[in-house]
Each structure stands twice: as structure tokens, then as C-alpha cells.
C-alpha positions in Angstrom: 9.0 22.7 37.2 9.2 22.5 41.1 13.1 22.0 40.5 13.5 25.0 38.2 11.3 26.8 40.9 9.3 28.0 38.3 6.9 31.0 39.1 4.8 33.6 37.2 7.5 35.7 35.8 9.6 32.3 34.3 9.9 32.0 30.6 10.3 28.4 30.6 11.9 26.2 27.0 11.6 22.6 25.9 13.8 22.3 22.7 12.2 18.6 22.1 8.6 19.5 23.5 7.4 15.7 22.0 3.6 16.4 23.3 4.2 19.4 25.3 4.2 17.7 29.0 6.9 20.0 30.5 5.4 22.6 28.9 1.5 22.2 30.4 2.9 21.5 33.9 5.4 24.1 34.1 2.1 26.5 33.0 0.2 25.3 35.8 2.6 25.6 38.6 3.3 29.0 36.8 -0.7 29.9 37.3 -0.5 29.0 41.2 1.5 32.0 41.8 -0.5 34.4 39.0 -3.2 36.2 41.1 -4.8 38.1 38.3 -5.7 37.6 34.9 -3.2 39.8 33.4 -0.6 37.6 34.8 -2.1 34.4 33.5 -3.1 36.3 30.4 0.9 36.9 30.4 1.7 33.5 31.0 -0.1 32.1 27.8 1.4 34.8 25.6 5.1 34.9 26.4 5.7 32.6 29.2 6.2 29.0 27.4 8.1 28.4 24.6 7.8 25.0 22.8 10.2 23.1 19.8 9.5 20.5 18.6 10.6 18.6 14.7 8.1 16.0 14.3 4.7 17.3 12.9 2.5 15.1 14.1 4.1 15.6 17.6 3.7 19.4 17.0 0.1 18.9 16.7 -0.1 16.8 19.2 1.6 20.0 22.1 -0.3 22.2 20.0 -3.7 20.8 21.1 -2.0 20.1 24.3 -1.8 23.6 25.1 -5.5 24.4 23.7 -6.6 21.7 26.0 -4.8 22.8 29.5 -5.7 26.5 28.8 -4.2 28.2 26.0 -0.3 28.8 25.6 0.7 27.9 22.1 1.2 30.9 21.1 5.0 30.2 21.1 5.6 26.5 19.6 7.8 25.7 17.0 7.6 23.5 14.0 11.3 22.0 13.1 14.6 21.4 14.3 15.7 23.1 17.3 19.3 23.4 15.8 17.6 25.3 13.4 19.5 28.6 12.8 16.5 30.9 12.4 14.4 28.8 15.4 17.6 29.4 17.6 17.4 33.2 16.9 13.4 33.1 18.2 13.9 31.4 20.8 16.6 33.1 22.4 14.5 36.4 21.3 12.5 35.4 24.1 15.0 35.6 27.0 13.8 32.1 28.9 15.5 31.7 32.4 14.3 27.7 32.7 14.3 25.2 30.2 13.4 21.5 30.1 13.9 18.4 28.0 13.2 15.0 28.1 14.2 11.7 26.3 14.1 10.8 23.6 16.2 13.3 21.7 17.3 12.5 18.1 15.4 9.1 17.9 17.0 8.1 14.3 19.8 10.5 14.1 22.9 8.7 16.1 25.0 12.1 15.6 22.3 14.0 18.0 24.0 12.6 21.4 22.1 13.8 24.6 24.9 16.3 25.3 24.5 17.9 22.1 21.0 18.6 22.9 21.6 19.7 26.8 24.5 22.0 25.1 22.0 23.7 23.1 19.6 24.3 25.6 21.6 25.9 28.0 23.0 28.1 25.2 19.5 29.3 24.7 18.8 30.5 28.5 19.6 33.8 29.5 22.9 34.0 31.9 21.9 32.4 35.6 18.9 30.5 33.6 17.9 26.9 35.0 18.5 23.8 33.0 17.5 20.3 33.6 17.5 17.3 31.3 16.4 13.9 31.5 18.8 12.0 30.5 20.6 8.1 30.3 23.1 8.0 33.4 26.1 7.5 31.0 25.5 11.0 30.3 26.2 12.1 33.5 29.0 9.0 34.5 31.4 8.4 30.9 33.8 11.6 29.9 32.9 13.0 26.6 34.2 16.2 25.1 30.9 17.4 24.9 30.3 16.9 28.5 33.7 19.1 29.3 32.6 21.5 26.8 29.5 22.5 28.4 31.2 22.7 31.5 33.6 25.4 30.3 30.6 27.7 29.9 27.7 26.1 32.1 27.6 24.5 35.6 26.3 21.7 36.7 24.7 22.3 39.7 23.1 18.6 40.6 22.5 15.1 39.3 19.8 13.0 40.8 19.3 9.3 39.4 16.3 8.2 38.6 14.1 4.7 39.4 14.7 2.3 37.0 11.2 1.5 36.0 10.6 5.4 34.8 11.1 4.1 30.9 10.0 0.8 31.5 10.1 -1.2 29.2 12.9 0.5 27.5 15.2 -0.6 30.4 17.0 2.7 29.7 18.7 3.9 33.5 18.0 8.1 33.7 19.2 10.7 35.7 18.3 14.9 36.0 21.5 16.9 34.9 20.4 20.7 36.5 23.0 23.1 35.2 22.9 27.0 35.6 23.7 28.7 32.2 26.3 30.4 31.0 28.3 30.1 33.9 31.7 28.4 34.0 31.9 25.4 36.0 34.7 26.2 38.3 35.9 22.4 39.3 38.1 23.9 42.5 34.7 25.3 43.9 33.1 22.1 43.6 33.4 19.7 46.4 
């Protein structure tokens, strides 16, 4: 959330919400820079948007949100590749979204890129992206990897300590991207 810089007027999106953790804290950095009620009041409604496919997961954010004040108003039960979830979610014009390992658990065809792909197609133009993700997502070429970079650009990748998914030993880094905007590689130094 502090990356994203997210304030009061962010819609912020977590295609694989798991328990809603991106979610909750992005709400509450949202609600120190709401000074009314209204605003927070806006905040619950529209502000934070949530998919995620596993019920019992979906329950979980659900109560989540109940339990850090309210906002579930917009979660989503099922796949976010989902053709009619898609069509919600980008009915909601989010400028920030956020996601998190892991992504398609059982499903080997779901690679990490696939996912941040998605994501950033669901952000409005000049919306914030950042992803979790194993280091090899960031260091091995991959056509999905130059594919998002023909439409999105990838504005910073930070590594992460080796002990954040003990003891999966998996090494992480943040991917921030700004959506919908071509990666122009002779800008980039």
C-alpha cells in the first residue's frame, strides 16, 4: 500500500485476495487520509475490490473485511480469469492492484506472469501494479514477460529477504509496473 501510494480516492485490486491481507491494509492506510465519514463510508463501498477462487478462502477475506471495518462489499467468489468477473472488475476502474504468492497452487499452466498480466490489464491506464513474486519471474526471459512489457512498464524490482516464505525456501521479489503503458526499453537505463 505505501508503495502504490495508496490514499482515499485509490480503488485498489487483489485478483488472488487468499484472506484479504492486501486488501485490509491498503483500507487502513486508505482511512489515514479520509477525514470524514463520507470518505470512509466511500472507502468500504467502492474502494477495495477482492477475487479470490477458493471458498473457504473467500470466507475467510470475507470475515476479514467484517472484522477490520467493513469493505466486502466488492469480493468475488471464482476465478479471476473468469470472463464475467473480469467485466466487474474492470467496471470499477481500480488505479492500484496487488497480489501475492501463491497464484495457481495446483494448476502448473497459471505461471506468475499470467497472473501479473491480468492484473495490470484490469487497472485503468497509469494504474499501479505490484506483485510478489519468485525472482525467476523477474531474472529468466519468457514470452509472457515480453508480452506484458509491450503494453505495461515495469517501473522497479526490489528482492526480497530470503526468509519471507520460510520454510518454503522460495527467493521473492516486488515487480511494480504502471499499466497500460508500453515499456519503452531505449528510455530505460
Amino acid at each position: 500500500a505505501l508503495l502504490a501510494n495508496v490514499n482515499k480516492d485509490s480503488k485498489v485490486l487483489d485478483i488472488c485476495a487468499g484472506t484479504g491481507g492486501f486488501l485490509i491494509s491498503a483500507m487502513h492506510r486508505m482511512f489515514k487520509s479520509a477525514t470524514t465519514d463520507a470518505e470512509r463510508n466511500k472507502i468500504r463501498k467502492e474502494g477495495l475490490i477482492g477475487v479470490e477462487q477458493q471458498p473457504n478462502m473467500f470466507a475467510l477475506a470475507a470475515s476479514n473485511m467484517i472484522l477490520r471495518g467493513d469493505g466486502k462489499a466488492n469480493l468475488y467468489q471464482g476465478s479471476c480469469f473468469d470472463d464475467a468477473i473480469t467485466a466487474a472488475i474492470k467496471n470499477h476502474g481500480c488505479d492500484v492492484a496487488m497480489i501475492n504468492p501463491p497464484y495457481s497452487q495446483s494448476d502448473s499452466d497459471l505461471h506468475e506472469l499470467r497472473f501479473i498480466k491480468h492484473m495490470l490489464d484490469c487497472l485503468k491506464v497509469g494504474g499501479t501494479g505490484i506483485a510478489i513474486v519468485p525472482m525467476g519471474c523477474a531474472l529468466n526471459s519468457d514470452v509472457l514477460r515480453a508480452e506484458i512489457l509491450k503494453e505495461h512498464t515495469l517501473e522497479a524490482v526490489m528482492s526480497m529477504s530470503e526468509q519471507l516464505f520460510y520454510p518454503v525456501g522460495t527467493v521473492t521479489c516486488i515487480m511494480v509496473f504502471t499499466a497500460h503503458k508500453p515499456h519503452a526499453m531505449e528510455n530505460r537505463k
